[in-house]
PATI-738939 format. One record per residue (C-alpha): x, y, z; residue in one letter. Coordinates in pm, 1 decimal, decimal comma, padded with zeros to 6 digits. Layout:
      east     north        up  code
         X         Y         Z     A
...
***
This chain:
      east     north        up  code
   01037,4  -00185,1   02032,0     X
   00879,0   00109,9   01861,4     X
   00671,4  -00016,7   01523,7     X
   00838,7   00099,4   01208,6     X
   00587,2   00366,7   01036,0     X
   00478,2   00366,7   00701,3     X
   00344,5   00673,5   00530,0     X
  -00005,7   00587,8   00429,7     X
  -00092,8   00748,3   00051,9     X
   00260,6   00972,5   00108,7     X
   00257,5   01258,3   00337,7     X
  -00043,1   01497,3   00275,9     X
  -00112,5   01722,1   00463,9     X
  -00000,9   01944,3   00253,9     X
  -00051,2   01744,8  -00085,4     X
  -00350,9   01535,8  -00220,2     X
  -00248,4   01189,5  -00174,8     X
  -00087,7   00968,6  -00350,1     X
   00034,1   01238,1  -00585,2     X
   00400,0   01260,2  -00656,2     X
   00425,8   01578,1  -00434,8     X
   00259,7   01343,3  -00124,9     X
   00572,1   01087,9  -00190,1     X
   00807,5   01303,9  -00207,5     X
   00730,5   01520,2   00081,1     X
   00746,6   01108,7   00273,5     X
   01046,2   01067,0   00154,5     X
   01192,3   01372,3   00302,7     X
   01040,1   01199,9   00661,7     X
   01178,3   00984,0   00872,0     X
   00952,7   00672,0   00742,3     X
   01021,2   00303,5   00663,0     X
   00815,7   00280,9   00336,2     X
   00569,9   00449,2   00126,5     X
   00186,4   00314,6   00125,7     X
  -00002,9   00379,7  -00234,3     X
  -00274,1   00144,6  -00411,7     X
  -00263,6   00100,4  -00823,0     X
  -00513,6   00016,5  -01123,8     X
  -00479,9  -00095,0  -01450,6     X
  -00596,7   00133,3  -01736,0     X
  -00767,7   00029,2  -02059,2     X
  -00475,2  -00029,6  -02229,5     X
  -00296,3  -00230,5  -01926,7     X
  -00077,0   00033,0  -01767,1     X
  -00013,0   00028,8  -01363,9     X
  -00164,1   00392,7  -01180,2     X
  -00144,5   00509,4  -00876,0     X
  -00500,4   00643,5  -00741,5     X
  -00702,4   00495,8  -00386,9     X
  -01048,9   00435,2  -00589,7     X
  -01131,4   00305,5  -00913,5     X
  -01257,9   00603,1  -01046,1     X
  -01184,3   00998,5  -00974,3     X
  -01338,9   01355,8  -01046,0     X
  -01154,8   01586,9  -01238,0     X
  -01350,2   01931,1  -01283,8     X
  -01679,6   01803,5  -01141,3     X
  -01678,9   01524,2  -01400,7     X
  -01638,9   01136,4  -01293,3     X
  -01405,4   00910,6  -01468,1     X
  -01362,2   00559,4  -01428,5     X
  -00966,7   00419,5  -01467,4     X
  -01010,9   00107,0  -01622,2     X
  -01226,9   00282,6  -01896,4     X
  -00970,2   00515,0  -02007,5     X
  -00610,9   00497,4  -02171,3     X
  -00266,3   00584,9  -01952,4     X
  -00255,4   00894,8  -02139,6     X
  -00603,8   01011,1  -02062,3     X
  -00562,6   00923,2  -01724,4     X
  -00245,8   01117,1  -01630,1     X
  -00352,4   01432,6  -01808,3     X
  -00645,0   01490,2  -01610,1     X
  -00601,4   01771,2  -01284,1     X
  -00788,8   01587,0  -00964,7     X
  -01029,4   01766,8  -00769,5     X
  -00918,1   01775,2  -00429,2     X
  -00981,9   02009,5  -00066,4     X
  -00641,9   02115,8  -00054,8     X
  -00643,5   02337,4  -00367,8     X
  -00375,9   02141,0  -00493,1     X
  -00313,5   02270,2  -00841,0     X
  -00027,5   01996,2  -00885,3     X
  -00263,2   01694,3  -00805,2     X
  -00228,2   01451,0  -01108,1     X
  -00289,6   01050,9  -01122,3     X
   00051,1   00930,4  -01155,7     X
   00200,5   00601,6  -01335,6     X
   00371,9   00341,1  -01097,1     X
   00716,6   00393,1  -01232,4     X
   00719,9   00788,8  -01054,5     X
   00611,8   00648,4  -00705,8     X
   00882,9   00361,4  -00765,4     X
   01177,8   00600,4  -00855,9     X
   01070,7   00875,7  -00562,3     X
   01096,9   00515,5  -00320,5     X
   01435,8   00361,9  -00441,1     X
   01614,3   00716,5  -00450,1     X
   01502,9   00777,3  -00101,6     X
   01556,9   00473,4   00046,1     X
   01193,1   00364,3   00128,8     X
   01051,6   00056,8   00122,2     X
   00752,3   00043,8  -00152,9     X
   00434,8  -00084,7   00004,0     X
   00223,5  -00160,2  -00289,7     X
  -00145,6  -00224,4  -00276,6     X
  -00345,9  -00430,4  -00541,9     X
  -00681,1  -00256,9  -00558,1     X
  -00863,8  -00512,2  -00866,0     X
  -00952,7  -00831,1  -00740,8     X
  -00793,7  -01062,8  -00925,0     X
  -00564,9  -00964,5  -01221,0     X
  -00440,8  -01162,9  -01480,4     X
  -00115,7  -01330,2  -01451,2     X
   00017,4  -01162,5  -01736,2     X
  -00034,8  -00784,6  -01542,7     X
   00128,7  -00960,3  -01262,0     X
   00406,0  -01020,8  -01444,7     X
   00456,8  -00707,8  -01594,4     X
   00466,4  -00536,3  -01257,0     X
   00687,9  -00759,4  -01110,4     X
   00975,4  -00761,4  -01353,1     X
   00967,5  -00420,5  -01371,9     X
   01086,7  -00401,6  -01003,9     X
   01259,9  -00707,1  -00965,3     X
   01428,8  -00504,5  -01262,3     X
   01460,4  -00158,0  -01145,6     X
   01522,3  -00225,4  -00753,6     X
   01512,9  -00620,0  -00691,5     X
   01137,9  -00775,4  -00573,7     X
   01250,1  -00826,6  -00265,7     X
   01262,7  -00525,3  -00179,3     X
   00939,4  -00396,5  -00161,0     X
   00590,8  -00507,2  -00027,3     X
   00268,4  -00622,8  -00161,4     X
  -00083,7  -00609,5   00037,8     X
  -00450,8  -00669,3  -00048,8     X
  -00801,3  -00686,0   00063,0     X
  -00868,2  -00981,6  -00174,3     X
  -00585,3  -01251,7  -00129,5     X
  -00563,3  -01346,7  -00528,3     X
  -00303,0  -01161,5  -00632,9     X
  -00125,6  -01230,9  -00350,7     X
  -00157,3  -01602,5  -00340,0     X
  -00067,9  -01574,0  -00715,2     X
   00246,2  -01400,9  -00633,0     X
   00342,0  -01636,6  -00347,4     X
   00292,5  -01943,4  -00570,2     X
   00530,5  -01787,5  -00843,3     X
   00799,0  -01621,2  -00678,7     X
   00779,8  -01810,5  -00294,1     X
   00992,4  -01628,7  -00076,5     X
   01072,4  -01398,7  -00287,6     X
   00803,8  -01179,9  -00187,6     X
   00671,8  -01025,0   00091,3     X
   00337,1  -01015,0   00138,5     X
   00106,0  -00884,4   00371,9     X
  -00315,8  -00954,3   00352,8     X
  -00501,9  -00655,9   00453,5     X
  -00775,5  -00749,0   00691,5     X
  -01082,0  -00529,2   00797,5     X
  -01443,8  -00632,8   00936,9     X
  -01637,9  -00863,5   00751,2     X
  -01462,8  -01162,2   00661,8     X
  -01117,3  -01118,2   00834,6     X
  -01107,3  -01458,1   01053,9     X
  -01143,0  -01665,1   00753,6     X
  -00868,0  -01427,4   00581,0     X
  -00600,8  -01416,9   00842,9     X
  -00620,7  -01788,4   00818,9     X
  -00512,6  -01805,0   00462,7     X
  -00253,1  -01531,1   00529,8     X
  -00090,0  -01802,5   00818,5     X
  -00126,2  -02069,0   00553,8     X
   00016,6  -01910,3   00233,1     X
   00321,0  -01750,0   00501,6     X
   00168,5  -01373,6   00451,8     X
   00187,7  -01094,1   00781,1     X
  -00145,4  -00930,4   00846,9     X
  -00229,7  -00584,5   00797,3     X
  -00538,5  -00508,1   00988,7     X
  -00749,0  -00208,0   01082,4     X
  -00663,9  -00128,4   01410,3     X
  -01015,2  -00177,1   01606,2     X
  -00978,6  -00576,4   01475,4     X
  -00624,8  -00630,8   01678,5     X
  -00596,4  -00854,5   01963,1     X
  -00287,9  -00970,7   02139,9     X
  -00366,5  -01328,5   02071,5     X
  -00395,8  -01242,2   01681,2     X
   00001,3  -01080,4   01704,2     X
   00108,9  -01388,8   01923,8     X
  -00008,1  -01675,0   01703,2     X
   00148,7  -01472,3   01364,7     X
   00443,6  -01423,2   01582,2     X
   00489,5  -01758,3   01673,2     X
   00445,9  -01856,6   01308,7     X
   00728,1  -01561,5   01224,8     X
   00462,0  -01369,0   01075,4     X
   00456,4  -00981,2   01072,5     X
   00166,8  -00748,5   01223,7     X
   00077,3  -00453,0   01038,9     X
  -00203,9  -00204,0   01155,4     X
  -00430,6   00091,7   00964,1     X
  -00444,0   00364,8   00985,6     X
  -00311,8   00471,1   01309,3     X
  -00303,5   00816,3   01387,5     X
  -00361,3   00884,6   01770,5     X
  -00104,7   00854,1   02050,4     X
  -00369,7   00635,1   02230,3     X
  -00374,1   00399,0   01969,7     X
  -00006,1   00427,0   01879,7     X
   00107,3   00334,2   02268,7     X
  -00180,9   00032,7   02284,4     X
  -00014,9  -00136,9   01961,0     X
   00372,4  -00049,1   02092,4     X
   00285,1  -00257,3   02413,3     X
   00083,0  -00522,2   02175,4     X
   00446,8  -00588,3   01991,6     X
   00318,3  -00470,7   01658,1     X
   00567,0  -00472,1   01385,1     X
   00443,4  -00190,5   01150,3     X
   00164,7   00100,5   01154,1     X
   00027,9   00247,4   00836,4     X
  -00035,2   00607,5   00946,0     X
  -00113,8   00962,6   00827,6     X
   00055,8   01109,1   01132,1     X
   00369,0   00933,5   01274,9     X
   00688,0   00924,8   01196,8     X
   00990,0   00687,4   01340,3     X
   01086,7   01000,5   01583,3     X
   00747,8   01059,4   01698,2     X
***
């Protein structure tokens, strides 16, 4: 069975990622969700950008230092000459998922954030499209143990493992009831059987070679987080 493919940061190729052009041009595609990672600002509002901070004419800003509204305003520098390439709020990437019919996968990128943020996020979509429908991953399990102890099995959740400090992390994901998400180099067939045989989920990033794409098929991998791939491909 083929692993359903998740478009990591949208589609761009064309776009800068995780822009609202990158969703939507992923949810045109033939994908099962949309991959994108969020901050808080200053004044507590959920963005969408991959690192904590970004360049905007040569000059480096830092999200959490800064207001929604001076966030958002603010053209990123990118390669692709993309003259559209704006920091956009969570509720845009949310809408562009639920009117296409893919499956938000949402990652925390600060460590631990207050219940109260948690909150707010979470009845916006439980709100807007229902909190069990989308997916929540992240490096550092906090947020996600936070989530599992509030809402159970609500949620799905999925702790994103990479080298360093994964063993120890994989074994809180099989104790809190959380699939894996792992970089792709870190996979072995024993780690898929034991979260299979708990009725985990496997996850793998980023995967965007037909080598690696055929080794995780025959591994019985559930999802891939890729750049390239699409359910057809």
């Amino acid at each position: 069975m083929k692993p359903l493919c998740i478009a990591h940061r949208g589609k761009h190729d064309k776009y800068f990622e995780n822009t609202l052009n990158a969703f939507k041009e992923a949810a045109k595609g033939d994908f099962y969700g949309i991959e994108t990672d969020i901050h808080l600002t200053k004044d507590n509002y959920w963005v969408i950008h991959h690192d904590p901070d970004f360049l905007s004419d040569g000059k480096k800003y830092v999200i959490a230092d800064m207001t929604k509204d001076e966030v958002i305003k603010l053209h990123l520098d990118n390669d692709q000459g993309d003259k559209d390439a704006y920091i956009p709020l969570f509720e845009d990437y949310l809408k562009i998922c639920k009117e296409s019919g893919k499956r938000p996968i949402i990652e925390f990128k600060p460590k631990n954030p207050k219940r109260k943020y948690l909150k707010q996020i979470t009845k916006y979509i439980d709100e807007y499209m229902g909190l069990e429908n989308v997916t929540f991953i992240a490096f550092y399990p906090w947020p996600l143990i936070k989530l599992r102890n509030k809402f159970h099995k609500r949620v799905h959740l999925q702790q994103l493992l990479e080298e360093g400090h994964y063993k120890t992390l994989y074994k809180w994901a099989k104790f809190f009831k959380m699939d894996i998400d792992i970089e792709d180099k870190l996979l072995t067939q024993d780690l898929v059987d034991l979260f299979h045989r708990k009725n985990l989920k496997v996850n793998c990033w980023t995967v965007d070679t037909k080598e690696a794409l055929k080794r995780l098929e025959d591994m019985g991998v559930d999802y891939i987080t890729t750049n390239v791939f699409q359910q057809n491909d």
